[in-house]
N, C-alpha and C positions, 0 to 999 in steps of 0.2 A: 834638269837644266833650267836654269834661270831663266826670263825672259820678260824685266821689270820694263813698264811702262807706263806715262803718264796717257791721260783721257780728260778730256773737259766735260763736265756735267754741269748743266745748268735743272734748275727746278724754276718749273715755267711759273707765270702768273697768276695760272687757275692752285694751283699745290702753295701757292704763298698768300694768296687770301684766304685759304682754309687752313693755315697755319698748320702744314705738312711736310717745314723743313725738316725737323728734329725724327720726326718718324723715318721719311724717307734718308736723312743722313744714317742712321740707324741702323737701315736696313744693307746700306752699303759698307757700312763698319762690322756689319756681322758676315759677309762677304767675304773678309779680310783687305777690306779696301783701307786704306790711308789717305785721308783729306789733308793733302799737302798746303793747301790755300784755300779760302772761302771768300767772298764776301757780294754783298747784298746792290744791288747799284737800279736805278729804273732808267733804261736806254731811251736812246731818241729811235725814231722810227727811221731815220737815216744812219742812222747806227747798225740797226737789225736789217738792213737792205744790205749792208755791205756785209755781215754777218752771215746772210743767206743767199749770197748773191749768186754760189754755186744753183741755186733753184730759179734764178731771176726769169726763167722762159716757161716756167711751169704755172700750169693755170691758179695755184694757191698760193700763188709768190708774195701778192701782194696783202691778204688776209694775213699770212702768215707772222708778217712784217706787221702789220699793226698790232697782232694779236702779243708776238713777241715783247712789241714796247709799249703795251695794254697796263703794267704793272710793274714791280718790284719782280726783279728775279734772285736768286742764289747762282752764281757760277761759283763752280771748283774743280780744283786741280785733284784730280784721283788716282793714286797710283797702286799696283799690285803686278804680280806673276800677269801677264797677259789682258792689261787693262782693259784694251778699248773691246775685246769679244768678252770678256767678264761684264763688262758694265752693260752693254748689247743684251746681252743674256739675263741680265738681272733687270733691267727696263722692259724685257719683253715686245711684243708689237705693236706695230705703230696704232693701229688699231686696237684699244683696252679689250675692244669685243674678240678680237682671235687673240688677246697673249692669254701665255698660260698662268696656273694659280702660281701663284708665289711671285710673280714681278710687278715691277713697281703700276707699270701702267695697267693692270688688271685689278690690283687694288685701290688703288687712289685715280685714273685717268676717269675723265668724265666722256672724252668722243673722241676721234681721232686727231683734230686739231687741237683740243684740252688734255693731251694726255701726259699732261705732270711733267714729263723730263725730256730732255733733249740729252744726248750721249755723240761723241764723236763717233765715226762710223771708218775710219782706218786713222794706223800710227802718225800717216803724215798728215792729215786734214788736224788730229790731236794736237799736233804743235804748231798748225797755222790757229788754230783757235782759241789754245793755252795763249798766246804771243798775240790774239788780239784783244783778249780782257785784261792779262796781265803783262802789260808791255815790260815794264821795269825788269 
């Protein structure tokens, strides 16, 4: 049984100045993920507060937010058989230092707040946050 859906992937700041979009797109194409949408944008820091606003009371709210609009990011729309626990699974933990070999953040993450990608974490947060980089 089928069960297609979309996921927003971003590849953060620290993975786009070490020019790690094409590897880590790569690695989600061999996944058999489908990159429905891409593209490249550097947000404002009031951008990335509403972005993360789900976190707003947590003590790395506001780091997280600059770090976010620190640089150029890649968002994209990902779709496959069970996107948003596929993409999860392939990003690995939050921390590069506990995921396991083969995920993205244990290969390319440099610390737990530089860890290369950000991934939607359920189907509905997926399409409030598909709907807010690609409004159109």
């Amino acid at each position: 049984m089928n069960n297609i859906q979309k996921t927003l992937s971003i590849i953060k700041p620290d993975a786009v100045e070490r020019n790690l979009e094409n590897e880590i797109k790569e690695m989600f194409l061999k996944k058999g993920f489908h990159i429905l949408r891409e593209k490249k944008i550097h947000i404002e820091k009031s951008e990335a507060e509403k972005f993360y606003k789900v976190h707003e009371t947590k003590p790395f709210y506001n780091d997280l937010c600059s770090y976010l609009s620190s640089g150029p990011i890649v968002v994209m729309i990902l779709q496959k058989d069970n996107a948003v626990l596929a993409n999860r699974n392939l990003m690995g933990a939050t921390n590069p230092k506990d995921a396991l070999d083969g995920t993205i953040r244990k290969k390319y993450g440099i610390s737990i707040d530089k860890n290369s990608v950000h991934g939607s974490d359920s189907p509905e947060n997926a399409q409030i946050e598909i709907d807010f980089f690609f409004k159109d």
